[in-house]
N, C-alpha and C positions, 0 to 999 in steps of 0.2 A: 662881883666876879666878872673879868671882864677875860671874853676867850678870843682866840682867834681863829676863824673857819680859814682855810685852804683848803688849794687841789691836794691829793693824796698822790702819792711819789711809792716807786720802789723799797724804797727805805723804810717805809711805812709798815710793809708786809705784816713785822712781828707785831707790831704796836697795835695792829686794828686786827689782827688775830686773839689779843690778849682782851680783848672787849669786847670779841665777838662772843671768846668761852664766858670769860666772867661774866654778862649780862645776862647770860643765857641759863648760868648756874645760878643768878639771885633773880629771876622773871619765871624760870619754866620748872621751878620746884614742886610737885604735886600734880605738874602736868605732862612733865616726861619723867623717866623713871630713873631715878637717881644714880643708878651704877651708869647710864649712857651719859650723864651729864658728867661724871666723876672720869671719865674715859673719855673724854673731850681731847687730843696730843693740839697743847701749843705749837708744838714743830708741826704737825703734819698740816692743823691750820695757816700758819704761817707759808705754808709751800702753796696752800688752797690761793691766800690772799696774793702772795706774786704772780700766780696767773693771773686772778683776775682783775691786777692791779696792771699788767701788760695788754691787757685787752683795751687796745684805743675806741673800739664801739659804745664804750663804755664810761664811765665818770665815777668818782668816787670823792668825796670831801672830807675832812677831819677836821673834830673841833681839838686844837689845845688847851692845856691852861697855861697859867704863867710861867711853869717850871719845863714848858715844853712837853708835857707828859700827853698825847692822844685817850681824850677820856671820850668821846662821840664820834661816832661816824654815817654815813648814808653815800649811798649808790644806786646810779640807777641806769641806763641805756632803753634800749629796743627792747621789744614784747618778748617777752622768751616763751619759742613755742610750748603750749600744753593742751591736751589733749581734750582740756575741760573746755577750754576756749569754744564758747557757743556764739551764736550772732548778736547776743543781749554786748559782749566785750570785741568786738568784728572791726569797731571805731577807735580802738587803742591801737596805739603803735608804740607807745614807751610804756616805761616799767619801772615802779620802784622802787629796788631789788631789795632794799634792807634797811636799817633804822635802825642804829644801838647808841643810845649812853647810857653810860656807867650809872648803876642807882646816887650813888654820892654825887651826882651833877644833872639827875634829872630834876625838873622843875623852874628849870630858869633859862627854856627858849630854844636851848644849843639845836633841839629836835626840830624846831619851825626855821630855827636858820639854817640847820642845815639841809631840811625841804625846801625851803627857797633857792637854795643857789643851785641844789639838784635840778627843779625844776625850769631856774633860769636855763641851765646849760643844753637841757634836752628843747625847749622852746627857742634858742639861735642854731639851734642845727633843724630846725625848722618841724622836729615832732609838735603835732597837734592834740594826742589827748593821753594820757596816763592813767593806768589802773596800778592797782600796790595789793595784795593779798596779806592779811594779817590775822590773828586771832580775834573773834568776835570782840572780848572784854578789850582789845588793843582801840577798837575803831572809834569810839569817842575821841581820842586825842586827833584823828587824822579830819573828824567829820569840823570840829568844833574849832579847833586850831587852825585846821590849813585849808577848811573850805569844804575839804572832799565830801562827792556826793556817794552813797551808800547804792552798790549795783547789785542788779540780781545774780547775779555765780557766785556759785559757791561751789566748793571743794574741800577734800579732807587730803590729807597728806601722813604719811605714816611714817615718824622721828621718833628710833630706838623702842619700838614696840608698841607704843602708844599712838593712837590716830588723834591726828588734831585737826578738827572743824575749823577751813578758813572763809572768809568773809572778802570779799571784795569793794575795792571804794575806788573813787578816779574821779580826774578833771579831765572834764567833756573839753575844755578851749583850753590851751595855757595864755 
């Protein structure tokens, strides 16, 4: 299976919205509460993903596959301020906002290629260290895969009623 990573374009919007719900409805089943995942609007993501596909501070990739179809994506820029932010994460300046592919094409890399070229692109604008916030059971692929080392912050975030324990990881150098 052989894909192709690119930068992600305007055009993009709908396609990395439709992966953003769908992953979300076959990952966070049991963890968020199903009527909030079932109420997910493709349009209103899609409008979510033009903005922040217009935001030049920012980077976002897409993996295709042969047919053209956007089954992966990953984005990342500058530390987006939070309030949890303690001096243990004071040494990040980037961020790696997201991580999705589609179940039918995880396993076969698209997620490490597509953390590479995220990370290339924030390392030539000259960021030096990256944190990513994910759910604990998520941090193995990032620790094991892409190096990342396991930090101390931690936070909870509250998606459709349910609170979800996140876990912090980052590269101290890129």
């Amino acid at each position: 299976m052989v894909m192709e990573i690119r930068l992600a374009n305007l055009s993009d919007a709908e396609s990395i919205a439709r992966v953003h719900i769908d992953t979300w409805r076959a990952a966070y089943v049991g963890i968020v509460p199903e009527d909030f995942l079932a109420a997910q609007s493709y349009a209103q993501r899609t409008q979510d993903w033009a903005e922040r596909l217009a935001n030049a501070a920012t980077v976002c990739y897409v993996a295709q596959d042969d047919a053209g179809a956007v089954v992966a994506f990953a984005r990342g820029g500058p530390v987006r301020s939070c309030n949890q932010l303690d001096q243990a994460l004071a040494e990040f300046d980037a961020e790696l906002y997201a991580l999705y592919v589609l179940p039918g094409h995880q396993r076969h890399g698209l997620g490490r290629r597509l953390c590479t070229e995220v990370l290339r692109w924030l390392r030539l604008r000259s960021f030096r260290a990256v944190l990513l916030w994910t759910l604990e059971t998520n941090g193995a692929f990032y620790e094991k895969k892409l190096g990342a080392e396991l930090l101390p912050a931690v936070r909870t975030d509250e998606v459709g009623g349910a609170t979800l324990n996140l876990v912090s990881y980052g590269w101290r150098t890129l």
